[in-house]
N, C-alpha and C positions, 0 to 999 in steps of 0.2 A: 592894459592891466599890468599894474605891477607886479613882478614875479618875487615874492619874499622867498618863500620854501619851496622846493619840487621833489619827489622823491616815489621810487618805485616801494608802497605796500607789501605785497601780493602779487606771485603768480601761481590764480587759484584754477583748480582742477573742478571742483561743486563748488554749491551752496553752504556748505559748513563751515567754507574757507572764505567767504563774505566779509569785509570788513561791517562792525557792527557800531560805526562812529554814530550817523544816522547822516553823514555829509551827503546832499546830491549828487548824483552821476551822470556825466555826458560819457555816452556809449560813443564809440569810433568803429562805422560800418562803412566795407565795400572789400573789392576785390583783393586780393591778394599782394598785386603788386599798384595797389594805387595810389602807396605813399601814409600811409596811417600814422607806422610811427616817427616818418622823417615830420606830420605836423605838429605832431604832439612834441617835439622835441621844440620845433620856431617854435609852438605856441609860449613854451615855458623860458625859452631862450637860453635852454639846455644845448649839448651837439648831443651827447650820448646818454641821455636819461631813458630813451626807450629804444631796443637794438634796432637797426637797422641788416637789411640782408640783401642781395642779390638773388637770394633764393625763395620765392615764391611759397608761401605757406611757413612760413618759418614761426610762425607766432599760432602755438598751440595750446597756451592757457588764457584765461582770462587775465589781463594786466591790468593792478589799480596803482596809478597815479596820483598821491597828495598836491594839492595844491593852495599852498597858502594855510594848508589846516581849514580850508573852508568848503573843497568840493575836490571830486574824484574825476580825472579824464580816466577814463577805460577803454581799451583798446583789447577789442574782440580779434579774434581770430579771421583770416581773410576766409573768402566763399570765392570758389573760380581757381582753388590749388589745382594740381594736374601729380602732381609727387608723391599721393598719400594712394592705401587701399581703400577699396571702395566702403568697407566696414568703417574707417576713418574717418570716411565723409560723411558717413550717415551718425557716428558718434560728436563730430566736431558741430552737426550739422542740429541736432537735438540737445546740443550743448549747449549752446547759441541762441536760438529758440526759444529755450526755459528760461536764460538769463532775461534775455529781450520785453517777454510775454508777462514773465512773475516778478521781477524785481522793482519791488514800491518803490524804490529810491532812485530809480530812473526818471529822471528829468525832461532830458533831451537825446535823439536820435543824431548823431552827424555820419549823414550818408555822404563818402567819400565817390565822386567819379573822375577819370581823369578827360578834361576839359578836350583832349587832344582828339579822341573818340567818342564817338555816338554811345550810349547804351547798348551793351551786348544783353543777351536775352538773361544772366542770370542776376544783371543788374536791373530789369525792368520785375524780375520777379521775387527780387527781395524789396525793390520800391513800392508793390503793392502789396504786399504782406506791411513792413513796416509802417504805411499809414493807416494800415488796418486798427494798428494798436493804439491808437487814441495817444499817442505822445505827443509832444510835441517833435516838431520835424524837420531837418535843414536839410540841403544838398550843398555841399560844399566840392567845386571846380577844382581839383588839385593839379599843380604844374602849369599854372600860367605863364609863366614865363618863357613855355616854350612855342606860346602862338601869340603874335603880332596883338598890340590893344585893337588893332581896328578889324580883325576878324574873330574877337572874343566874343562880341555880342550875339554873332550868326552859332558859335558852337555853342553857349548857353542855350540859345534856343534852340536849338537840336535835342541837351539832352533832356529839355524842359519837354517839347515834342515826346521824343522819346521815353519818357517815363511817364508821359501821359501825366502831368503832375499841374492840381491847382492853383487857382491863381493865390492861393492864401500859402502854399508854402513856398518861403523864401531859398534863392539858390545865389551863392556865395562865389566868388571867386580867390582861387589864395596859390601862394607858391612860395612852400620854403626855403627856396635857393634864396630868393629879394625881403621874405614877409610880409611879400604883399598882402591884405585879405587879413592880416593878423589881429588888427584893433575892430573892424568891421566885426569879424566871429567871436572876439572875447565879449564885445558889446550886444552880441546876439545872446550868448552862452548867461552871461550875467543877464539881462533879462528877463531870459527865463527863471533862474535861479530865482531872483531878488521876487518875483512874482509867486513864487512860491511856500517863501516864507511867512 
């Protein structure tokens, strides 16, 4: 996909802070340190459109991303921080939640894991919550580049294993360092979109 326009929105705190364009939104779920916003930066073939940190949790609001003036990447907050009070967790944690659960203009789910490891338990427990919600639903393999192609297919199927996850939802492989997985997920992303319409 061609990137015309990219640009940070929004970073909203509620719902009143909502952009009210009526453009789709691809949600960006998983851990904290799994890479979210170095993909969303490949995706758009930005380096610094969406911060990057070394420090786990650092992305505390909802961030809406334009793209093209045709659709929203959003980049939730990570799950699996360690740095915040436990009152934090449970407000970032019901913040996230509400968005995920209530917001019509939610499209598509891309649940981030990093290909390198199995699912940890809070990534198989937000994998069953999220197919709960009748979205649609990706798993996208983030950091490929840092294991061999010919032992890719055994860690997919681990966290496919692992997340106990259908044969109808599709699981992606990408790595921002190469972009790799970059045309595969836009061509994922726009299909849902374009079905939509």
């Amino acid at each position: 996909m061609k990137i015309i326009s990219a640009k940070c929105i929004i970073s909203a705190v509620g719902p009143d802070q909502y952009p009210d364009t009526g453009y789709p939104e691809i949600a960006m779920v998983g851990r904290s340190n799994v890479g979210k916003s170095s993909l969303i930066n490949s995706l758009c073939a930005r380096r610094a459109l969406a911060r990057t940190s070394g420090q786990p949790g650092k992305t505390q609001t909802i961030n809406y991303f334009a793209i093209n003036e045709q659709l929203y990447l959003v980049d939730l907050p990570g799950y699996g921080y360690a740095a915040t009070s436990k009152g934090k967790h449970r407000e970032w944690g019901e913040f996230i939640t509400n968005y995920l659960r209530d917001r019509d203009r939610l499209a598509l789910i891309v649940h981030l894991i990093d290909l390198r490891h199995e699912p940890m338990k809070n990534d198989q427990n937000a994998s069953e919550w999220l197919m709960k919600l009748n979205i649609p639903y990706v798993i996208v393999a983030t950091k490929a580049d840092k294991i061999s192609r010919g032992k890719r297919p055994a860690h997919i199927a681990g966290i496919r294993k692992g997340l106990m996850l259908p044969a109808h939802v599709p699981s992606l492989i990408y790595s921002s360092e190469t972009g790799e997985g970059r045309d595969e997920l836009w061509r994922h992303i726009r299909s849902i979109v374009s079905g939509q319409e």
